[in-house]
C-alpha positions in Angstrom: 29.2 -22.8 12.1 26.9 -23.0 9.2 26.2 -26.6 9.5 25.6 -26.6 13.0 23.4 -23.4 12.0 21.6 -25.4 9.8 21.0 -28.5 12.1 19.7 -26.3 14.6 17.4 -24.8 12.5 16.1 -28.3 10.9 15.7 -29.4 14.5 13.4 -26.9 15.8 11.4 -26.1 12.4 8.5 -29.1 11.9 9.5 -31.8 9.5 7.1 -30.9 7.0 8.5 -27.3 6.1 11.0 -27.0 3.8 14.0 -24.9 3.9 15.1 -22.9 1.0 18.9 -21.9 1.3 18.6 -18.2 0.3 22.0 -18.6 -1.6 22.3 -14.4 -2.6 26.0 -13.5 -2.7 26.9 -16.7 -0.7 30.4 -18.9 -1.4 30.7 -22.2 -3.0 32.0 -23.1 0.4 29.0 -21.4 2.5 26.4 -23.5 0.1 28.7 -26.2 -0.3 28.4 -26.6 4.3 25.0 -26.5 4.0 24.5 -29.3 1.8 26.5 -30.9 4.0 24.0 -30.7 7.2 21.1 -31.8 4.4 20.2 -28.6 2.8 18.3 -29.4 -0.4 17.0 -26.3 -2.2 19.0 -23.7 -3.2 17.0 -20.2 -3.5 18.9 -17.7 -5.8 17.8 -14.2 -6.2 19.4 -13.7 -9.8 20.0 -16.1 -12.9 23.4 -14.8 -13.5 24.3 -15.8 -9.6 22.5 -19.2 -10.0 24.4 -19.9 -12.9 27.8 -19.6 -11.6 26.9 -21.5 -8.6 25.6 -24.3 -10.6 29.0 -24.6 -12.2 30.7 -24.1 -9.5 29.1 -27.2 -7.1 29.5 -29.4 -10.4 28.2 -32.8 -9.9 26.3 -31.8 -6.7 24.1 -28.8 -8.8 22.2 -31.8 -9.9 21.5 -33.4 -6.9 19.8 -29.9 -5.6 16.2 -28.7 -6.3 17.0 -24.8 -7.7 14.4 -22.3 -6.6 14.3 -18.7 -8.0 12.8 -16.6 -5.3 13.1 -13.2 -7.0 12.2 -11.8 -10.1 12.7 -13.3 -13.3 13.2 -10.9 -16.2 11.6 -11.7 -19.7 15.1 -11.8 -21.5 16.5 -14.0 -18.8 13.7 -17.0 -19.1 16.0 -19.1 -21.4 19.0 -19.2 -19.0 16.7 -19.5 -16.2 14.8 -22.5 -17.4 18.5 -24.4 -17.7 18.9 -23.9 -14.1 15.7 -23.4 -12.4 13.0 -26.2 -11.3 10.7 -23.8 -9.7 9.9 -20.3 -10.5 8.4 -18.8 -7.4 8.1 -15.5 -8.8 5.5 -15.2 -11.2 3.2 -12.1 -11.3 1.5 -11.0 -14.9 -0.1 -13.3 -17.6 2.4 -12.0 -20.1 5.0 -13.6 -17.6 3.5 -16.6 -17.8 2.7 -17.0 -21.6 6.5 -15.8 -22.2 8.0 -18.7 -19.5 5.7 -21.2 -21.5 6.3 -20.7 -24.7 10.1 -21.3 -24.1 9.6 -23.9 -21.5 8.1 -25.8 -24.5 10.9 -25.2 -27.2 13.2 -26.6 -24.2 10.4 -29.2 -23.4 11.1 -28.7 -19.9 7.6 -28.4 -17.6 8.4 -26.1 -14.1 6.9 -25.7 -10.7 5.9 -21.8 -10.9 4.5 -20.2 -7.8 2.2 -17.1 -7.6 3.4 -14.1 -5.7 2.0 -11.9 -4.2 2.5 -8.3 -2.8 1.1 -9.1 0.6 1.8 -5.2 1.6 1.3 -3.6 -1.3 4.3 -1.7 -1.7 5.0 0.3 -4.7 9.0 -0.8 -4.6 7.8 -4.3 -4.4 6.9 -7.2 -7.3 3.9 -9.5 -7.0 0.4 -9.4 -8.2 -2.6 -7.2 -5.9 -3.1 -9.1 -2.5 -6.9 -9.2 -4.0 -8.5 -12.8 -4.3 -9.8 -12.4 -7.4 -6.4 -11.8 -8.7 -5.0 -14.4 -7.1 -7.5 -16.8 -8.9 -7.3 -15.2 -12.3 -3.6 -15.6 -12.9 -3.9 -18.9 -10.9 -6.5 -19.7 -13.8 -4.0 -18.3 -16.7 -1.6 -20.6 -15.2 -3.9 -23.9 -15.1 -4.5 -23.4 -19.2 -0.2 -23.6 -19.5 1.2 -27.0 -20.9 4.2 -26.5 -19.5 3.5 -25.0 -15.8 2.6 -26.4 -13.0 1.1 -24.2 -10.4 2.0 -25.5 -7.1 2.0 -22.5 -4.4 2.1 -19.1 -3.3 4.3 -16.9 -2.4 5.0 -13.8 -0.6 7.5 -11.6 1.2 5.2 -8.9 3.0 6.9 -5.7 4.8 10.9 -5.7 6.3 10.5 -4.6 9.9 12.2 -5.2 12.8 8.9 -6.9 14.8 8.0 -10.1 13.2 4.9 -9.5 14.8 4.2 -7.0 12.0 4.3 -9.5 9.5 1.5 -11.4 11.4 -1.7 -10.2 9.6 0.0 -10.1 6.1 0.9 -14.0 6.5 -2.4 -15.0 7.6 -3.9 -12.7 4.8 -1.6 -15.1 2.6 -2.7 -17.9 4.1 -6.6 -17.5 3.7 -6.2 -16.7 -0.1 -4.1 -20.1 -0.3 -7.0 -22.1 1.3 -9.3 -20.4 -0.8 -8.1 -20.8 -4.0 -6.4 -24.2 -2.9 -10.9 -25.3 -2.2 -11.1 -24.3 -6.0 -9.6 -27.8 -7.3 -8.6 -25.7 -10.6 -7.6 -27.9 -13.4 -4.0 -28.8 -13.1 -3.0 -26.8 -10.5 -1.9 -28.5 -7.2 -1.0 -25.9 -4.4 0.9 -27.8 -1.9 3.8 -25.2 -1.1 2.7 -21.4 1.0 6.3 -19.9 1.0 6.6 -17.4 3.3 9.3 -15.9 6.3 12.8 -15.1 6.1 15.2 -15.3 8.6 13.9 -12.5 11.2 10.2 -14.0 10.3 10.4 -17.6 9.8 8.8 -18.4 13.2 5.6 -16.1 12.4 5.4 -17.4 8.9 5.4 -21.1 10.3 2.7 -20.3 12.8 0.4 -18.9 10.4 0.7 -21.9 8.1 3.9 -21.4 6.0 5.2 -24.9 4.8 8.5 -23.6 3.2 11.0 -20.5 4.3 13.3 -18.7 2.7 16.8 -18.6 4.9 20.1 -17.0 4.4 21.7 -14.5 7.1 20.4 -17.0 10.3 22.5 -20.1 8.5 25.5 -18.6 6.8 25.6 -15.3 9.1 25.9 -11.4 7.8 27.4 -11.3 4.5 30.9 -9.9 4.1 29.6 -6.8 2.1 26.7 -6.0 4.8 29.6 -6.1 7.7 31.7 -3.9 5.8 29.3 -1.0 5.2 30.3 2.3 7.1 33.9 1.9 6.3 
């Protein structure tokens, strides 16, 4: 079922966005089917979790781009940096200046993205969903040897209308083109991450070019359909 999930999905969402595999609590097996319809980017929540996986799949970890779409703890940038080829997590300039300096004793240069707190909520991570903010970080980022700043991201408010998460994506968006019309010094947006499962359609109309997808591929996970006894 999840390949044919998967197919389904690749068939109605436009060639030129790309679908991370929101891999949280998910089998070998479950990632491993999903590979198999032509998934490509494994999105993992925490290091510890991306690290067994890796093992797990073996020879085919490599062939995968690894995506961490949560956040990354300061004593966990070492581990993460074995694993991960983009960061899309990063929020605070002491974030950034700890990821470099150990991206550089590894010699390793990663794709970071900026996210943001679309909604502002107090229980979630992500810089202030102010421009300015945006551009400052963005501009901390550019003066890194070892990063590469190459989109945005954001995850905005859970709700059961996607149609609530409407104005936060397009706020997203704008800041994306703006800063994108900046041409800062080594920083290449091409990637506006944005929608999850319930979302993904709104997100794409509003100019996402990448999604984040777990429950609509690989289906409720076995902990969620066991709550309530």
């Amino acid at each position: 079922m999840i390949r044919e999930n998967y197919l389904r999905l690749r068939s109605e969402i436009p060639d030129y966005v790309k679908i991370v595999l929101a891999a949280k609590m998910r089998t070998k097996e479950e990632i491993e089917e999903a590979i198999s319809a032509g998934g490509e980017i494994i999105g993992e929540n925490y290091v510890q979790e991306a690290e067994k996986m890796y093992r797990e799949l073996e020879g085919k970890a490599r062939q995968l781009e690894w995506h961490l779409i949560s956040t990354l703890q300061k004593n966990k940038i070492n581990r993460a940096l074995r694993i991960f080829d983009c960061i899309q997590s990063v929020d605070s300039v002491e974030l950034v200046g700890a990821i470099n300096k150990r991206a550089e004793k590894l010699d390793k240069k990663i794709s970071v993205f900026i996210e943001i707190n679309i909604s502002s909520e107090i229980t979630k991570a992500g810089v202030e969903p102010e421009y300015e903010v945006v551009e400052t970080l963005a501009k901390n980022i550019s003066q890194m040897n070892y990063l590469k700043l190459e989109g945005l991201m954001t995850v905005g408010p859970r709700g059961g209308n996607p149609e609530e998460l409407r104005p936060y994506v397009r706020k997203t968006k704008e800041i994306f083109e703006r800063l994108k019309s900046k041409s800062i010094p080594n920083v290449e947006l091409r990637y506006l991450s944005m929608g999850m499962s319930s979302s993904y359609r709104v997100a794409i109309e509003e100019g996402a070019n990448m999604v984040r997808l777990g429950t609509i591929i690989f289906g409720e996970r076995a902990c969620d359909l066991n709550k309530g006894g």
